[in-house]
C-alpha positions as CSV (number, residue, x, y, z in Angstrom):
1,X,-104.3,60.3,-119.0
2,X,-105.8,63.7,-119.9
3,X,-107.4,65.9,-117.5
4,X,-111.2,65.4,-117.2
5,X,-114.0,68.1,-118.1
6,X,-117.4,67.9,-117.4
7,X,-120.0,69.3,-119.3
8,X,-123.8,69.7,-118.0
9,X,-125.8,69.9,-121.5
10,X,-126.3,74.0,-120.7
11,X,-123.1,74.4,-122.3
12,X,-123.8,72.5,-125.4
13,X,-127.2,74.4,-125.3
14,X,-125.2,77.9,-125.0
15,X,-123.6,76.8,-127.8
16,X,-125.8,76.5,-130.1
17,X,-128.1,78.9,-129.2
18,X,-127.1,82.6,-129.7
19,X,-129.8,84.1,-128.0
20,X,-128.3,82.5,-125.2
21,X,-126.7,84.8,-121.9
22,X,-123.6,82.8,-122.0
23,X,-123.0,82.0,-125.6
24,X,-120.3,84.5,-125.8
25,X,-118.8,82.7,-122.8
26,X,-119.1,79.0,-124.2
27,X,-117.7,79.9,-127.5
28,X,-114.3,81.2,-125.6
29,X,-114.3,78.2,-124.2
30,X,-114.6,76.2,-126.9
31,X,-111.8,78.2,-128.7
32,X,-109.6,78.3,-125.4
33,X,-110.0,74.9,-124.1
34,X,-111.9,71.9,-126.4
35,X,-110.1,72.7,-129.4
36,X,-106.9,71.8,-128.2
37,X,-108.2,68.2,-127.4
38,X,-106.2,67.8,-124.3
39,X,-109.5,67.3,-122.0
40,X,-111.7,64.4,-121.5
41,X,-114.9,65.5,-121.6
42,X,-117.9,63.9,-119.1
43,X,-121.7,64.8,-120.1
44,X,-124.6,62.8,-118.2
């Protein structure tokens, strides 16, 4: 079973929006850890 991530809808927010403070941030973490589909991911 794959580890689990969750993700509050900031992040998908951050990503989208460039104007954003931590759209830099979310986009490394997109490259660096979602891309790689080994997570789970959990969003309310």
């Amino acid at each position: 079973m794959p580890p689990k991530i969750f993700i509050d809808t900031s992040a998908f927010l951050a990503l989208e929006d460039e104007s954003d403070q931590y759209h830099e941030e979310a986009l490394q973490f997109r490259e660096q850890v979602l891309r790689k589909k080994r997570h789970e991911l959990i969003a309310t």
